[in-house]
Phi, psi and omega in degrees: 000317168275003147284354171264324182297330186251013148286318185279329196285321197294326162307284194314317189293320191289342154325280186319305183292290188286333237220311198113320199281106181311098223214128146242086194279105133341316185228055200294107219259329162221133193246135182019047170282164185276117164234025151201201173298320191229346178260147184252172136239166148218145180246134193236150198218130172224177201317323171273037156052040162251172173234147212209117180245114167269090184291124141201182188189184186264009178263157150313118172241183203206151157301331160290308173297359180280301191314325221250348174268322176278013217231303180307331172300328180096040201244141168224116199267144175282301184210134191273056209305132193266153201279172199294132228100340194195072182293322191257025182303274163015299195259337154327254188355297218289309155333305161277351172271338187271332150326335196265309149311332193209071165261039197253321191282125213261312213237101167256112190268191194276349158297320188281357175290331214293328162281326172296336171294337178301332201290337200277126179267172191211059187233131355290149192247132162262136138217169198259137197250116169293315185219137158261122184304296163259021158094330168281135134233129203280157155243161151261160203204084200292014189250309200291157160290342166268343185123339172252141180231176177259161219225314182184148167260128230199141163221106177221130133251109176277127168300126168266159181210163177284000000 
């Protein structure tokens, strides 16, 4: 038990530091499962009632590999928060990496970004989750037949409001 108290506080801290975001987490709904070989999440609900999936690990991820892990979990993401500081990380990278590919090309637009931004690394990853899609949140699992097992049952959808 006091090791889960102090896991939500490292959480919290680690929020703060990297991210910018001020966080009180209220709720853990899945702690650290394994969503590849080498990488974890956890997932939190906090006192003002968002949902927050933290992703890390000792490998490289990329923002496509973020993407693609939360889209399996059955998570459907809002927003991909960049680290603190750098509100424009995402289109920075994508932008120097496709510099790297076409470096002839003067006038790039945020269409020609759109894969290179995937490209961008991003570990530990915070995002903030709009919807759990079927009411599951998936784990992975080299046993299971799709490759996911399920970790916890959960039902959240944000209302957006004016």
């Amino acid at each position: 038990m006091n090791g889960e108290i102090y896991d939500d506080l490292a959480l919290e801290q680690i929020a703060k530091e990297r991210f910018g975001l001020d966080v009180d987490i209220s709720q853990v709904i899945a702690r650290q499962i394994p969503v590849s070989r080498t990488a974890q999440a956890t997932v939190f609900l906090t006192s003002k009632k968002q949902l927050f999936a933290y992703v890390s690990g000792p490998s490289k991820l990329l923002l496509g590999d973020i993407k693609k892990i939360i889209t399996r979990m059955g998570l459907k993401a809002e927003l991909y928060l960049p680290p603190k500081g750098q509100p424009d990380y995402f289109d920075y990278i994508g932008e120097q990496k496709f510099k790297e590919v076409f470096p002839g090309r003067t006038n790039v637009t945020s269409n020609d970004l759109i894969f290179y931004r995937t490209l961008a690394p991003y570990n530990p990853a915070l995002v903030q989750i709009s919807e759990v899609k079927s009411g599951e949140i998936l784990k992975y699992d080299t046993d299971a037949a799709t490759g996911w097992r399920l970790a916890a049952k959960f039902t959240y959808r944000r209302i957006k409001t004016s």
